[in-house]
Phi, psi and omega in degrees: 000138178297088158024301200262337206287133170294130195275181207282082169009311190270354195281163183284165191245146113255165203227135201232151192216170146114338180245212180261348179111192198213158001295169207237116179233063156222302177187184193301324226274289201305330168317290178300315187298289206302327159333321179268346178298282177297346170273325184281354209267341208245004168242014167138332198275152172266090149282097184268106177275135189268116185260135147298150186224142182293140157095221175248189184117181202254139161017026206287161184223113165195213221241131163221106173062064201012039168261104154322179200190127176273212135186106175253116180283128164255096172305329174303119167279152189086196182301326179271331157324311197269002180256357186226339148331290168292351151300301172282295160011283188293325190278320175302298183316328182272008158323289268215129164290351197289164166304152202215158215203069198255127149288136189067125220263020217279347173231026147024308170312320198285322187290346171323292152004248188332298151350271174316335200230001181071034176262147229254142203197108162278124174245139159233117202308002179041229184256212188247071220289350137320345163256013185283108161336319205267025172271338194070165188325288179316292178285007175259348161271353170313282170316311179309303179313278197320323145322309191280315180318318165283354161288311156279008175241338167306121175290318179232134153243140165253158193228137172241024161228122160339281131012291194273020145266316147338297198306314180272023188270335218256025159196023155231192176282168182263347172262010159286303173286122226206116177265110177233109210292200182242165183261178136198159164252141199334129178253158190210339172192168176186146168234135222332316163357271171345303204290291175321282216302302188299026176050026192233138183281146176287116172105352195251034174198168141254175154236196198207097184246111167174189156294162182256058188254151185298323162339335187246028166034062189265359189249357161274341185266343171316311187299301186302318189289297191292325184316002163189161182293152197237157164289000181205167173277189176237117150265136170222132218273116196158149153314137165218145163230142182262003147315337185279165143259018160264327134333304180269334168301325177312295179315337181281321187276327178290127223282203179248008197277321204270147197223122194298095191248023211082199180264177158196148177254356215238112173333291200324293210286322161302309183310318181289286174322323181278322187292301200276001209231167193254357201197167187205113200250133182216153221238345192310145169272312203228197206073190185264255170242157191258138175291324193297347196268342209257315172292359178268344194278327186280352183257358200065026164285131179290127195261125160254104163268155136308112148304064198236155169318316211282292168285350154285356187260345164294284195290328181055234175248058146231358154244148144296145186236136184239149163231350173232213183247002178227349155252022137262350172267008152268001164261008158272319177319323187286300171323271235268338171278346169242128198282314179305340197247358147280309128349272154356289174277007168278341203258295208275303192284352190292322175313325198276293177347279185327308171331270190242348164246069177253139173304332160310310219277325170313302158305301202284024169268309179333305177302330193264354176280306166333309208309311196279002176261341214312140156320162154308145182277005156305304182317307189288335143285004176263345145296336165270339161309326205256006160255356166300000000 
């Protein structure tokens, strides 16, 4: 399909709302949406992405790799920018009958709108994200409201954990809920490049890919990774600043083996730094399933986790599991002296991939949840009338 080309009048619409837009440089959020996009785009569906834009203007509409595109500008920056984002947003889409697909529940109010006019609204619910400390007091109750408002305004909530279905079982209905993971796709090879210019050897490291908040427990695997000298390095990928102070304890705790190397943003080059590397280490507590955990899996890294439900059921017997700073560094000791029980577990997660998280397997469950929403086709034509 011609990029630029408008898909076909007649295909069912969706309207996928809820992110920063596509193509997608921003996070697992911006990921899943163009990912579903391009799978409803290549079965028959019209998918319409709402994109945020920096500054003032009026509305654009147009075409990127035969996905249509809302594109809304905002001058706010921050939590409130993307709270008025999602406001116009909801205010364009209810124009319109179509079915509607929102990542995230953080402004759930606003979906009343829909609620309210009968249009049909897949929510997906992320992790359980009112609970993360590092929102503070306020803004963690800002979410809890909004959570529940998304319990009940949602027509479908999707989950992208088991766990976090259990959790919502216990404030929606249970024929309300569809447990659907986040994907990634298979690396199967990648090349050394990325790995040289950062001054790393291919095979001679892990990584630590993730936010740097204490939740994702980096000042216990440093602490573990730094307690004696190792045969590889550590990397680790992310802003650290020493204005945090959590932040700078991490720096503080690290050897001279670990090596800070920033953020990178660029798919390629993390698929190459994750591919090439011998171990993969993650540290999240809460939430569902995590992309960083599910994209090291798609590369075959042998996993050292935080012990939590969330992550034995991602990773399975393709990760060792911690619960402190002293039983990861003995499941590093264990890892990284054996080449045979990486193997293995390079083997296991490449498998559980293969299972449940690839993106075809992911999509067509999107899809197949959509399907069963479509509007009427009365609808679905006074929507293409009123966007033509």
């Amino acid at each position: 399909m011609n990029p630029n080309e408008r898909p076909l009048l007649g295909a069912p619409i969706v309207r996928i709302l809820g992110t920063h837009g596509i193509p997608a440089a921003y996070g697992g959020f911006e990921t899943a949406a163009e990912n579903v996009a391009l799978h409803l785009r290549d079965h028959g569906w019209r998918p319409i992405v709402y994109c945020q834009a920096e500054g003032t203007g009026p509305i654009v509409e147009d075409v990127w790799n035969g996905i249509e595109r809302v594109t809304i500008p905002v001058a706010r920056d921050g939590w409130l920018g993307t709270s008025l984002f999602d406001l116009r947003s909801i205010r364009h889409a209810t124009r319109f009958r179509d079915t509607c697909l929102t990542f995230g529940y953080n402004t759930a109010v606003f979906n009343i709108w829909q609620r309210a006019k009968g249009i049909p609204n897949v929510i997906n619910m992320d992790g359980i994200e009112w609970s993360r400390a590092r929102w503070g007091k306020a803004r963690q109750a800002i979410l809890y409201a909004n959570e529940r408002i998304a319990c009940w305004v949602g027509d479908r909530l999707i989950a992208d954990h088991p766990e976090i279905e259990v959790y919502l079982a216990r404030k929606a209905k249970r024929s309300k809920l569809t447990t659907i993971t986040y994907g990634a796709y298979t690396v199967a090879d990648a090349p050394t490049e990325p790995v040289l210019a950062r001054g790393l050897v291919p095979g001679g490291y892990a990584t630590l890919i993730c936010r740097p908040i204490p939740e994702n427990s980096i000042l216990e695997l440093v602490e573990a990774f730094s307690a004696r000298p190792r045969d590889c390095r550590l990397v680790i990928v992310g802003e650290y600043r020493d204005e945090d102070p959590y932040q700078r304890a991490v720096m503080a705790a690290a050897s001279e083996q670990v090596v800070f190397v920033g953020a990178i943003y660029d798919p390629a080059e993390l698929a190459a730094l994750r591919f090439h590397g011998i171990a993969y280490l993650h540290g999240h507590t809460v939430g569902g399933t995590n992309p960083s955990l599910v994209e090291a899996m798609a590369a075959g890294n042998p996993v050292i986790a935080h012990d939590n439900p969330y992550n034995r059921w991602v990773a399975g017997d393709g990760a060792r599991y911690f619960d402190s700073a002293a039983s990861a560094a003995a499941q590093l000791d264990l890892v990284l002296a054996s080449e045979p029980l990486r193997a293995q577990m390079s083997a296991a997660v490449r498998a559980r991939h293969a299972d449940e998280f690839t993106w075809d397997h992911v999509a067509g469950q999107y899809e197949a949840l959509l399907y069963g929403l479509r509007p009427s086709s009365r609808h679905e034509a006074v929507g293409r009338e009123e966007f033509a």
